[in-house]
MDTraj code that builds the backbone (N, CA, C; nanometers):
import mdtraj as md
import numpy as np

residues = "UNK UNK UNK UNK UNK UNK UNK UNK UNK UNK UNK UNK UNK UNK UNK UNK UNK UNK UNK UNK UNK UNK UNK UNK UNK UNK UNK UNK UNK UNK UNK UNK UNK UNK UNK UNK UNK UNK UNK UNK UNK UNK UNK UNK UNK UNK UNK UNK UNK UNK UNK UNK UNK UNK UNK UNK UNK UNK UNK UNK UNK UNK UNK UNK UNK UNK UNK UNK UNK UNK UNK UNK UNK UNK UNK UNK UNK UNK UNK UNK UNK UNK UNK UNK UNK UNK UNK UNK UNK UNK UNK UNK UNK UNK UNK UNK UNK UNK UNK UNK UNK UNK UNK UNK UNK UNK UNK UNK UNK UNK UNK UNK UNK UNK UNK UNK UNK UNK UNK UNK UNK UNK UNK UNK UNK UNK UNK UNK UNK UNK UNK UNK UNK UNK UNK UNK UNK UNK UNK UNK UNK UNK UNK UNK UNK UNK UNK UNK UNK UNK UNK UNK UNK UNK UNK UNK UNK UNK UNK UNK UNK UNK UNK UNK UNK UNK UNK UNK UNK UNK UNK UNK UNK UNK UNK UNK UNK UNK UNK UNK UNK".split()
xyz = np.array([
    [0.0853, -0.1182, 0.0000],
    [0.0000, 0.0000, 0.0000],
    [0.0891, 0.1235, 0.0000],
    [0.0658, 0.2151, -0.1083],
    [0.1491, 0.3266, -0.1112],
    [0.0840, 0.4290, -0.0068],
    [0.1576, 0.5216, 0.0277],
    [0.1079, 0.6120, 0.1415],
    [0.0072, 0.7175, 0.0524],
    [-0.1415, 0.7464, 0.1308],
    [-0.2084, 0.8634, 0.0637],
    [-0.3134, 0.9259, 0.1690],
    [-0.2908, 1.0366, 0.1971],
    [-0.3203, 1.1697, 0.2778],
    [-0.4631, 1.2084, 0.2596],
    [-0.5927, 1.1647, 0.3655],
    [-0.6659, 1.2709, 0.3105],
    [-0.6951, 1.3457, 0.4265],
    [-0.7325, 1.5093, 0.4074],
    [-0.7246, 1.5965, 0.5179],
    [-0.8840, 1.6416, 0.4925],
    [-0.9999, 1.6378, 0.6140],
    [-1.1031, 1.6496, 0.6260],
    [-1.0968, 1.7556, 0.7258],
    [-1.1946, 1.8987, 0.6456],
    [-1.1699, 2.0024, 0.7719],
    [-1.3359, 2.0670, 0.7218],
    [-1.3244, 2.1579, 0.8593],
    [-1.4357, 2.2395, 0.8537],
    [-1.5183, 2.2622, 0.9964],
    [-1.6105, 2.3129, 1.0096],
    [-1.6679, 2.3476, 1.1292],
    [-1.6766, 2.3049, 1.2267],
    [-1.7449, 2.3217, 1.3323],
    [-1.7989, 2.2301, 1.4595],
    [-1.8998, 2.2328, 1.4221],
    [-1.9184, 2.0529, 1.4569],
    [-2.0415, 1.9684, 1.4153],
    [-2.0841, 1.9969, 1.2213],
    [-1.9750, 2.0147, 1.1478],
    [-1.9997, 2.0374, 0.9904],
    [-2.0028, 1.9009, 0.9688],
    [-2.0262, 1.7702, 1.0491],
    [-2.0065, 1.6474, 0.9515],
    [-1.8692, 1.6148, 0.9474],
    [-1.7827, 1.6326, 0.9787],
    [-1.6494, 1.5844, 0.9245],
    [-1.6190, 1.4530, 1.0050],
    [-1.6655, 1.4203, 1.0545],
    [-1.6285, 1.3104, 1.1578],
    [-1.7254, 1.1329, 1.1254],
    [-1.8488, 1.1839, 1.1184],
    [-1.9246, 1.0984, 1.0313],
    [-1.8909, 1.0548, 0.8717],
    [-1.8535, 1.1841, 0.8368],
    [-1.8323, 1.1624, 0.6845],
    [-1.6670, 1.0795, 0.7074],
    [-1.5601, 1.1105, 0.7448],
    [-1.4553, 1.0500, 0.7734],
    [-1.4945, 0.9057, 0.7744],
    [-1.5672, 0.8534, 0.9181],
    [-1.5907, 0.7071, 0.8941],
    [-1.6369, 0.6367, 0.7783],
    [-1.7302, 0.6966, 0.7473],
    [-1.7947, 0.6718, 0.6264],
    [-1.6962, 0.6220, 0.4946],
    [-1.5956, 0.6967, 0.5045],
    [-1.4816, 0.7203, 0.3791],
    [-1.4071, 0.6034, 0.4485],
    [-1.3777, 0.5870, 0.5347],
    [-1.3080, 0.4656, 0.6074],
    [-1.3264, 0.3368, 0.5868],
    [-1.4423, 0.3445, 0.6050],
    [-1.5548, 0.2236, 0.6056],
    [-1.5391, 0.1170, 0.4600],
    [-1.5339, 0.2468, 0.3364],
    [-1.5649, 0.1883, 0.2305],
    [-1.4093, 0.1491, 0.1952],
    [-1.3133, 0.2220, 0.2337],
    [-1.1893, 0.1602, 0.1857],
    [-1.1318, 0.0458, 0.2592],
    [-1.1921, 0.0244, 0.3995],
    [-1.1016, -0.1101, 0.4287],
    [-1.1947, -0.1468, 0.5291],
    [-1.1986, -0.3051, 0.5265],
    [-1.3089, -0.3874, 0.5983],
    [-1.3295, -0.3591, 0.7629],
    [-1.1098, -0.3405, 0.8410],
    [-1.1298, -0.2747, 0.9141],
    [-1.0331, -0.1780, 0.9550],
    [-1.1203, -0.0543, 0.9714],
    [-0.9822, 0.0533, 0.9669],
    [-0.9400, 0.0765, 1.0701],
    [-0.8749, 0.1538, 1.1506],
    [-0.8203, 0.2346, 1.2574],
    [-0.8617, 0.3186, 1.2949],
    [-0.9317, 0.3674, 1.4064],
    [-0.9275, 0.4445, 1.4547],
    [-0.8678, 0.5391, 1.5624],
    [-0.7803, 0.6241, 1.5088],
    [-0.6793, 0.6652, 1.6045],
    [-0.7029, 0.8228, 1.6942],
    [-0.8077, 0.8174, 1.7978],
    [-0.8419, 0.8836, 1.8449],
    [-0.7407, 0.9454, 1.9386],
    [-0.7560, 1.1156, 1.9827],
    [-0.6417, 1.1915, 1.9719],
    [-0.7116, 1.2398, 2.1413],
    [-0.8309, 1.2163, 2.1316],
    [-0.8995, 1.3052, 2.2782],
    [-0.8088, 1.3045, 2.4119],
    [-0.8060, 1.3822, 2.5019],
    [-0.8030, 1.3795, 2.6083],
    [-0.9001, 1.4291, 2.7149],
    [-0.9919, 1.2859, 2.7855],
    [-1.1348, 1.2880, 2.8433],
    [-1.0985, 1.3620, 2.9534],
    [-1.1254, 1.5219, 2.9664],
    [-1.1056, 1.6217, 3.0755],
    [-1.2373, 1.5612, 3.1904],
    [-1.3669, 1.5749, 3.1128],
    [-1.4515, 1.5773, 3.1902],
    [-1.5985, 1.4426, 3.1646],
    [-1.6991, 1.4445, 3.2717],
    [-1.7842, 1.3344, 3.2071],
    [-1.8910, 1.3543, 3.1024],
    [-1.9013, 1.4848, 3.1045],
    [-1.9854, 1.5232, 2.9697],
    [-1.8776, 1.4855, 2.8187],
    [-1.7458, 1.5071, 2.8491],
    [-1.6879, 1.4829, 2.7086],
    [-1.6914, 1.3078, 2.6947],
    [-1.6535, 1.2517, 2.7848],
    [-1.6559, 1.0895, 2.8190],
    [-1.8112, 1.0545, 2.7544],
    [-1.8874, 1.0906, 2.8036],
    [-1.9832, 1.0552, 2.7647],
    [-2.0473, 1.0800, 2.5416],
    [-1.9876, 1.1683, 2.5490],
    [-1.9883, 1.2209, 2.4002],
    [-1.8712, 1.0941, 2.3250],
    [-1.7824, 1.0439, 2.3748],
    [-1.6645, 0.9678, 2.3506],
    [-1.7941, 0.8085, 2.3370],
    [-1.8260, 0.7531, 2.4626],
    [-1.8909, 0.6696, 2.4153],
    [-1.9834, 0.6452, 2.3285],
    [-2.0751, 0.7637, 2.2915],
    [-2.1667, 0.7859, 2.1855],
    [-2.0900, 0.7559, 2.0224],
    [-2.0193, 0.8222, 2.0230],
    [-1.9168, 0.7839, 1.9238],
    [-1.7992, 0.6057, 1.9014],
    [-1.7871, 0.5756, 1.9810],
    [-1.7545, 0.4368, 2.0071],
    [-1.8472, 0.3463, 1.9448],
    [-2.0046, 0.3273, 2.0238],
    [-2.1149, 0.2987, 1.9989],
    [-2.1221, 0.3040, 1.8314],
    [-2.1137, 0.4083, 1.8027],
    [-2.2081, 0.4531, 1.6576],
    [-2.1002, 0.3681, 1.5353],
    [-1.9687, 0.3195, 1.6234],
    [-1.8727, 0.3044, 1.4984],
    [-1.8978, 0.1688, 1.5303],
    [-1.9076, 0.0448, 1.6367],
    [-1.8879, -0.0849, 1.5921],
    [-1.8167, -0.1481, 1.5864],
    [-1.8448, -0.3101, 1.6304],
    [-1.7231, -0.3710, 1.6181],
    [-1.6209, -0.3603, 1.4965],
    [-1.6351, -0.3109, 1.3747],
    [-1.5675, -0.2969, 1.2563],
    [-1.3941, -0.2234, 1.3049],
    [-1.4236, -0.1556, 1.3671],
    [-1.2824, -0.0622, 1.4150],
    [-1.2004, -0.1549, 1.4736],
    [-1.0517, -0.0884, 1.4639],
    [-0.9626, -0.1386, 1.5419],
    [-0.9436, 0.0167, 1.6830],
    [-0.9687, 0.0505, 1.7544],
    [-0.9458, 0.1587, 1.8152],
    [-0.8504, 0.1823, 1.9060],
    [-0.7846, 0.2928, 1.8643],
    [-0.6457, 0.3129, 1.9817],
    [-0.6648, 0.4370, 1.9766],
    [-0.6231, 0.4480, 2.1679],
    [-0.6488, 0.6274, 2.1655],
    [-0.5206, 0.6405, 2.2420],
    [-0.4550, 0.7413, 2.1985],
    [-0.3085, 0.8303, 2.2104],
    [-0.3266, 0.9547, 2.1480],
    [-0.3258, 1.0463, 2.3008],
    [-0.3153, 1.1564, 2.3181],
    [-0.2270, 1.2292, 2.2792],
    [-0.0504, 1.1792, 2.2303],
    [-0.0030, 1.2628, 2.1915],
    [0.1223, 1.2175, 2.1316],
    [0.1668, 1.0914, 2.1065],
    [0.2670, 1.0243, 1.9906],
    [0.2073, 0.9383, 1.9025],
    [0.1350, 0.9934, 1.8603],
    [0.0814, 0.9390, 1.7258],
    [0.1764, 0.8373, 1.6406],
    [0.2482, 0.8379, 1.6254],
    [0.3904, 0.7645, 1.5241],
    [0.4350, 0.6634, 1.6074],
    [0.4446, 0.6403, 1.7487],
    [0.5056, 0.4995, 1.8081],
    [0.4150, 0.3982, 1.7487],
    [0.2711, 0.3985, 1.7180],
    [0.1976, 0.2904, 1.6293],
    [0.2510, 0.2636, 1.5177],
    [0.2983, 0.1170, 1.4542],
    [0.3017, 0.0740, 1.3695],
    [0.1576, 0.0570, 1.2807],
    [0.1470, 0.1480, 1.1841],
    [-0.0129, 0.1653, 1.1253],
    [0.0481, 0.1401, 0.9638],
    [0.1479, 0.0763, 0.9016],
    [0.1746, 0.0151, 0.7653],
    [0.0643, -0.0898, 0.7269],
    [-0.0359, -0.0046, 0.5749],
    [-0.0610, -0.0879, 0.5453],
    [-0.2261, -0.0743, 0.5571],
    [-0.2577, 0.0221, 0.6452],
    [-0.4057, 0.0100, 0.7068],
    [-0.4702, 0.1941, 0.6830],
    [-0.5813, 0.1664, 0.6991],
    [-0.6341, 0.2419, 0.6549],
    [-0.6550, 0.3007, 0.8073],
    [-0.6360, 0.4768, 0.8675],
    [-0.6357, 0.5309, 0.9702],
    [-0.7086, 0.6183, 0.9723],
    [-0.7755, 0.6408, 1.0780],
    [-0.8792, 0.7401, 1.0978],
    [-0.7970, 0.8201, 1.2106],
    [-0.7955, 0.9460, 1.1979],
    [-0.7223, 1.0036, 1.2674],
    [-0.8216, 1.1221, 1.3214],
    [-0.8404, 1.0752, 1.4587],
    [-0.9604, 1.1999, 1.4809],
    [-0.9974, 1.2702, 1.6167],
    [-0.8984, 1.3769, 1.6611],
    [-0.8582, 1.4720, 1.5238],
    [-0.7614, 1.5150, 1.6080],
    [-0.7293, 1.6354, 1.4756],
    [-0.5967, 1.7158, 1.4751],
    [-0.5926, 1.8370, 1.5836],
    [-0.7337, 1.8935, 1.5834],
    [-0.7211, 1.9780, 1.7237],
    [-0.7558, 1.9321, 1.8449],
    [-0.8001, 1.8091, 1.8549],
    [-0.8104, 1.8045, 2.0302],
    [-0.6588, 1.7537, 2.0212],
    [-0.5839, 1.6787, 1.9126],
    [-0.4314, 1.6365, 1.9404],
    [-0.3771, 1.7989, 1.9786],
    [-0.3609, 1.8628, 1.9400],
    [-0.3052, 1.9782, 1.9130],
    [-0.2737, 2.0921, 2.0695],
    [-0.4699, 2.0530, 2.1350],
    [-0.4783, 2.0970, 2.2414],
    [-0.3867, 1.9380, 2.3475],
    [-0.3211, 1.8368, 2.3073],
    [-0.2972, 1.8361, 2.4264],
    [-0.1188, 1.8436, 2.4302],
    [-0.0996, 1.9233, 2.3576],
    [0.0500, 1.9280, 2.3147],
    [0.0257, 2.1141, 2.3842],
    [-0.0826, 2.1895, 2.4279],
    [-0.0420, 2.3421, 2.4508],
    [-0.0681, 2.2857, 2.5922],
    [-0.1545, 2.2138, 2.6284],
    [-0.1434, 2.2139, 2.7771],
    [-0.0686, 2.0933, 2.8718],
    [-0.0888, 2.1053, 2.9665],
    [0.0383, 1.9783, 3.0444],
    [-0.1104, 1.8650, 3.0463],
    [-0.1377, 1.7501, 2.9966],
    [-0.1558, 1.6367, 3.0723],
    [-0.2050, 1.6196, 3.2016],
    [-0.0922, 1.6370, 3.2712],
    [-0.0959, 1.6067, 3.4146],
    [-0.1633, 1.6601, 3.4958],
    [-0.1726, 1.8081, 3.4688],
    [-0.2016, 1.9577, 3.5802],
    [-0.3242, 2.0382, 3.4935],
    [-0.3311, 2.0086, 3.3595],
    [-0.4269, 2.0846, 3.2624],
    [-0.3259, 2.2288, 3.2480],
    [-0.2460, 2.2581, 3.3272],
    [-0.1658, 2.4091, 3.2710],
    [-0.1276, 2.4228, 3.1238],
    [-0.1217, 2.5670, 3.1232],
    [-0.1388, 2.5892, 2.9916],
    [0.0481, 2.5571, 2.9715],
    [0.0671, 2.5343, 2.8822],
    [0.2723, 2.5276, 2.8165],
    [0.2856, 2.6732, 2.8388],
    [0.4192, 2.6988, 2.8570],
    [0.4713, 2.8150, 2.8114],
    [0.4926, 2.8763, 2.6529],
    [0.4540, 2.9896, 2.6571],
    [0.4798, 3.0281, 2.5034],
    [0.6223, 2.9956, 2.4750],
    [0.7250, 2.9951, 2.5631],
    [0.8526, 2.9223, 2.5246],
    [0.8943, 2.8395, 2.4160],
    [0.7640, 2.7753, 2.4979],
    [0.7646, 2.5870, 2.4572],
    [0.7632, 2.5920, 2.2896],
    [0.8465, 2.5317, 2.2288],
    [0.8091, 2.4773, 2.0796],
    [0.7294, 2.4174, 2.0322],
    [0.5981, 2.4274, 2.0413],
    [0.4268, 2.3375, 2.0706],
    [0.4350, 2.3042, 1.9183],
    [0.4567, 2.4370, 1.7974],
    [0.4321, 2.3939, 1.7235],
    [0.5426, 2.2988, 1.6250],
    [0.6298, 2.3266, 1.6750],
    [0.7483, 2.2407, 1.6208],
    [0.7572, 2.0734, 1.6656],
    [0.7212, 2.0757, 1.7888],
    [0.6920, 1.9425, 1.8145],
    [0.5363, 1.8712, 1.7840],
    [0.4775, 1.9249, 1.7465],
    [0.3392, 1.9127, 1.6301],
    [0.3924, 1.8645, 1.4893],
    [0.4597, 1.9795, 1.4545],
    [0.4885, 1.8947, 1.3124],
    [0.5751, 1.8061, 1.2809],
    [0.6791, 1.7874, 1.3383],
    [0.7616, 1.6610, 1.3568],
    [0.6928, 1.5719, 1.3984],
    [0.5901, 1.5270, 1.4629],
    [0.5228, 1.4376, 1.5319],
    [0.3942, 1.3711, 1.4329],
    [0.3616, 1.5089, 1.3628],
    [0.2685, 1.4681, 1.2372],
    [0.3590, 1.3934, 1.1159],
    [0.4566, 1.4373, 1.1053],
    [0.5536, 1.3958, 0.9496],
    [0.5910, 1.2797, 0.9919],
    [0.6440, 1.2234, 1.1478],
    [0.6846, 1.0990, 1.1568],
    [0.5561, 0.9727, 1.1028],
    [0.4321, 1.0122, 1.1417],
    [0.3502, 0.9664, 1.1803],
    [0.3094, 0.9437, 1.0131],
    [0.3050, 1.0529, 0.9177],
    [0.3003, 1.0537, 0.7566],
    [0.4084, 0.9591, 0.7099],
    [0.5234, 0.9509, 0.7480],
    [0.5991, 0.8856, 0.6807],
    [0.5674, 0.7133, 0.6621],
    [0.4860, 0.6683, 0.7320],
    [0.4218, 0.5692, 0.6995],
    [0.3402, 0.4997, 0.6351],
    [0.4034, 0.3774, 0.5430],
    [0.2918, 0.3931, 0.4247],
    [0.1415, 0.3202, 0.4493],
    [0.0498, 0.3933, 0.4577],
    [-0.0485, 0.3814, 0.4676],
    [-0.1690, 0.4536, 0.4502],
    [-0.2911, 0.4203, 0.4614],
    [-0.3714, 0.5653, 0.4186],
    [-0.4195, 0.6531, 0.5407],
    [-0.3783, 0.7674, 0.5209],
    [-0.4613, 0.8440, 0.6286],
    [-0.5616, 0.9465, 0.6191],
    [-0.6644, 0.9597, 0.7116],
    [-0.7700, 0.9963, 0.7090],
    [-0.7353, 1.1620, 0.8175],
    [-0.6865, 1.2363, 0.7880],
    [-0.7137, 1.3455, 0.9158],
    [-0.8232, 1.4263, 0.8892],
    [-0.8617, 1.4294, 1.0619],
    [-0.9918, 1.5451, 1.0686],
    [-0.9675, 1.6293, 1.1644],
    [-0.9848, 1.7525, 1.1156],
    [-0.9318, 1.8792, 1.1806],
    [-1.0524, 1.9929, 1.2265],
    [-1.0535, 2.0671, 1.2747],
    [-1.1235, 2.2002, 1.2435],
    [-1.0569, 2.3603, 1.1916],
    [-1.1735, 2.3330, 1.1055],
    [-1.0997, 2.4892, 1.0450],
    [-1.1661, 2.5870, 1.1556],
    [-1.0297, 2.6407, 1.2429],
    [-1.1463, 2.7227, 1.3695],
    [-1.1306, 2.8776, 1.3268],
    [-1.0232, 2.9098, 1.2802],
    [-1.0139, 3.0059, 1.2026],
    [-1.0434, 3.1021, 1.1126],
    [-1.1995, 3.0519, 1.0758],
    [-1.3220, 3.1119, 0.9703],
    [-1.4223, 3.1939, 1.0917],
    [-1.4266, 3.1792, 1.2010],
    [-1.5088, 3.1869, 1.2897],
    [-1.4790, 3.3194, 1.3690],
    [-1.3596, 3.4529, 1.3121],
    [-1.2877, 3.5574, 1.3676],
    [-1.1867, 3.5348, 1.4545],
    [-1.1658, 3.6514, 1.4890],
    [-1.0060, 3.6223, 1.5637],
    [-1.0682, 3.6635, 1.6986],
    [-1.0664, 3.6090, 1.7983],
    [-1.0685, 3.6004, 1.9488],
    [-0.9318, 3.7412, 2.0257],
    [-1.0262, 3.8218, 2.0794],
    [-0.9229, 3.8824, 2.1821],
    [-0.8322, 3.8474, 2.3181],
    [-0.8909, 3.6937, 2.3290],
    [-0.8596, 3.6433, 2.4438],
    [-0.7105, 3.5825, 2.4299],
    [-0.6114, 3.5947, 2.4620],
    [-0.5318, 3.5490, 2.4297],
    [-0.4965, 3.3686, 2.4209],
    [-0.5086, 3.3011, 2.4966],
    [-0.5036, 3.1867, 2.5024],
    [-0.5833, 3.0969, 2.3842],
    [-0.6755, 3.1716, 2.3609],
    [-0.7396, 3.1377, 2.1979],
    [-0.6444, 3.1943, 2.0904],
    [-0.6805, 3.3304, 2.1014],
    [-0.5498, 3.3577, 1.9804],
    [-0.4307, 3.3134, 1.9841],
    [-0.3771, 3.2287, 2.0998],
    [-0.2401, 3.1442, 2.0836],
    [-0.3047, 3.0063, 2.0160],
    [-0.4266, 2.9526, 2.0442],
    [-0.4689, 2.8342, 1.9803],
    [-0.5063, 2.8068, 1.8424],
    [-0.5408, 2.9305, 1.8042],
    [-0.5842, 2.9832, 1.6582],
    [-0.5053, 2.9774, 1.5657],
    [-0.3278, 3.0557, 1.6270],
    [-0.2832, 3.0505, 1.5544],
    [-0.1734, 2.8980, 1.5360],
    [-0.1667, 2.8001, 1.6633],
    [-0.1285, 2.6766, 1.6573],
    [-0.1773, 2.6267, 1.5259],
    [-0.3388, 2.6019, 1.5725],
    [-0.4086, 2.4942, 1.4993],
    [-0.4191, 2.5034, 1.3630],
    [-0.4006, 2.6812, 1.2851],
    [-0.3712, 2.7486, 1.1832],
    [-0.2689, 2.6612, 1.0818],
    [-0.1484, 2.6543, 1.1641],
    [-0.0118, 2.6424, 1.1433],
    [-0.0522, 2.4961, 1.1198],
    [-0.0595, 2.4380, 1.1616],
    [-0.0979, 2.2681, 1.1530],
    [-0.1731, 2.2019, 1.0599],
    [-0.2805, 2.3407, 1.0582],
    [-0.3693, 2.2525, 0.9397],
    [-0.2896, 2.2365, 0.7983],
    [-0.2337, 2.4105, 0.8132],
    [-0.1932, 2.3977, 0.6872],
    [-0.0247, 2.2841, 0.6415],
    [0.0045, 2.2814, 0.7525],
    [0.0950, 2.1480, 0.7476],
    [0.0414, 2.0122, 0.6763],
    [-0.0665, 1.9924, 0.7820],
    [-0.1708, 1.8655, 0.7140],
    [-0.1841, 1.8852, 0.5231],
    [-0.2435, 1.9936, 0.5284],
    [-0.3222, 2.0011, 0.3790],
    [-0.2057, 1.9955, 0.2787],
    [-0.0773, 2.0701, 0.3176],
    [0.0298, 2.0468, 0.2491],
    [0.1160, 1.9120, 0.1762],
    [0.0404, 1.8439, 0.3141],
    [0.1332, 1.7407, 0.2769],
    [-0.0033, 1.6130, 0.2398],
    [-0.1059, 1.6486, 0.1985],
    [-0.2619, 1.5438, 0.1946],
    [-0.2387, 1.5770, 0.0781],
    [-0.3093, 1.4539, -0.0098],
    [-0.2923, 1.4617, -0.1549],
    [-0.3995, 1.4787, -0.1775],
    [-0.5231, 1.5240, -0.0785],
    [-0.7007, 1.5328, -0.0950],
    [-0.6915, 1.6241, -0.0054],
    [-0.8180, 1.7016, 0.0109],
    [-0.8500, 1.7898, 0.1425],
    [-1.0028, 1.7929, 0.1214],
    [-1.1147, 1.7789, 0.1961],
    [-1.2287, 1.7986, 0.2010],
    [-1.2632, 1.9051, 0.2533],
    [-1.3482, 1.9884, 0.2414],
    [-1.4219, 2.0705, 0.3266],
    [-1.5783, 2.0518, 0.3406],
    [-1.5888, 2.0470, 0.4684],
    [-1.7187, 2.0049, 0.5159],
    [-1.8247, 2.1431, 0.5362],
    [-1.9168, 2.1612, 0.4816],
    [-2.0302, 2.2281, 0.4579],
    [-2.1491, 2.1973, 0.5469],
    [-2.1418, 2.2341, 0.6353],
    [-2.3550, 2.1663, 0.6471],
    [-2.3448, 2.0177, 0.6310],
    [-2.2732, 1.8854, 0.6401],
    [-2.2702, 1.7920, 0.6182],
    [-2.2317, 1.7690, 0.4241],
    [-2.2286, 1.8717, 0.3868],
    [-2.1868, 1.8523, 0.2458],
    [-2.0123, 1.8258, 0.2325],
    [-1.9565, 1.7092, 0.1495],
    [-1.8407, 1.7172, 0.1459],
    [-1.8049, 1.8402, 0.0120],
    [-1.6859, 1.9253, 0.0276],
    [-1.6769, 1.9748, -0.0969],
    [-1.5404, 1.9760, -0.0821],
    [-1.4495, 1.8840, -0.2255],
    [-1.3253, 1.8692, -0.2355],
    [-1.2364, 1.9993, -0.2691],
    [-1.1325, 2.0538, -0.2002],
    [-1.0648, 2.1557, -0.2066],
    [-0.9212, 2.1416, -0.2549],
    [-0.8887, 1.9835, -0.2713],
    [-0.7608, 1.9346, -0.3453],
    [-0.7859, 1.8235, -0.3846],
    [-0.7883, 1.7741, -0.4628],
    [-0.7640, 1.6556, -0.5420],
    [-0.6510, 1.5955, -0.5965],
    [-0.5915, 1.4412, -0.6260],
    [-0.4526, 1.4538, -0.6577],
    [-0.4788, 1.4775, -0.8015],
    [-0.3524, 1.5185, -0.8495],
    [-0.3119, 1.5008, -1.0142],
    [-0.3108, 1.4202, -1.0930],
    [-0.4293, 1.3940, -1.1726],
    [-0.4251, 1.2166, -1.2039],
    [-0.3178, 1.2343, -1.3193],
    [-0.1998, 1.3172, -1.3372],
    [-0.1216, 1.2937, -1.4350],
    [-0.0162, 1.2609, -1.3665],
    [0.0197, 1.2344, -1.2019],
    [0.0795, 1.2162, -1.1706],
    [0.0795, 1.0279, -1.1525],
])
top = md.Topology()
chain = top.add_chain()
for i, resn in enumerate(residues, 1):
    res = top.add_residue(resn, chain, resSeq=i)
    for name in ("N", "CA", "C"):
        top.add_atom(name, md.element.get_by_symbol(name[0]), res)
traj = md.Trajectory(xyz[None], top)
């Protein structure tokens, strides 16, 4: 299996997450699901099992919060979901919920962590949010997240040989590969 990228973005609650499985589903009998969450609270836990539920024994499911690439995933079809709750747990600590220091290289160790994780041949599925259509926040700790998750997507889309954008539950393709390639 040669390696091929697809990057699924767009709103909260636009569908991208349903439609993802969906796309999963049809390419391999059983795919991966490589869930990125970190369950803060029991309202999110509870949203986590709803989603578990809805997918079925069909999945293989592994959830890692934040080295995505120690999985050996050659070969299989990955659902990767998603790129900003991964994202949020690389700005805050794990342990304490504190926020990182702006010091910290959050986004540098994001994209090294995504490219290791690409360099594997297999297919991947990322789902992101485009949070960035939605204005720019005066609050700072958002506008530090804004512009993380910014930086990342466009890492993702760069390196996806597809990109979807999710509408209202409508998929609408925003890259396609080159079939002359």
């Amino acid at each position: 299996m040669a390696r091929h990228i697809i990057m699924i973005t767009g709103g909260q609650r636009s569908g991208k997450s349903l439609y993802a499985e969906q796309l999963a589903l049809s390419m391999a009998e059983r795919p991966v699901y490589l869930a990125t969450a970190h369950v803060w609270d029991d309202q999110f836990r509870q949203r986590v099992l709803v989603h578990q539920a809805r997918r079925g024994p069909r999945w293989e499911n592994i959830e890692e919060e934040r080295y995505l690439s120690r999985h050996d995933l050659g070969g299989r079809v990955v659902l990767v979901d998603c790129l900003t709750l991964w994202a949020t747990n690389f700005l805050f600590d794990p342990s304490t919920g504190a926020e990182r220091p702006e010091s910290d290289d959050i986004l540098g160790e994001l994209k090294s962590e995504l490219d290791r994780l690409l360099r594997q041949d297999a297919t991947f599925i990322l789902v992101t949010n485009e949070i960035g259509m939605g204005g720019v926040s005066s609050h700072p700790l958002q506008h530090r997240f804004a512009d993380l998750q910014g930086a990342l997507n466009q890492q993702a889309a760069a390196a996806a040989d597809e990109v979807v954008l999710m509408v209202s539950g409508i998929a609408v393709k925003i890259k396609q590969p080159d079939p002359k390639a």
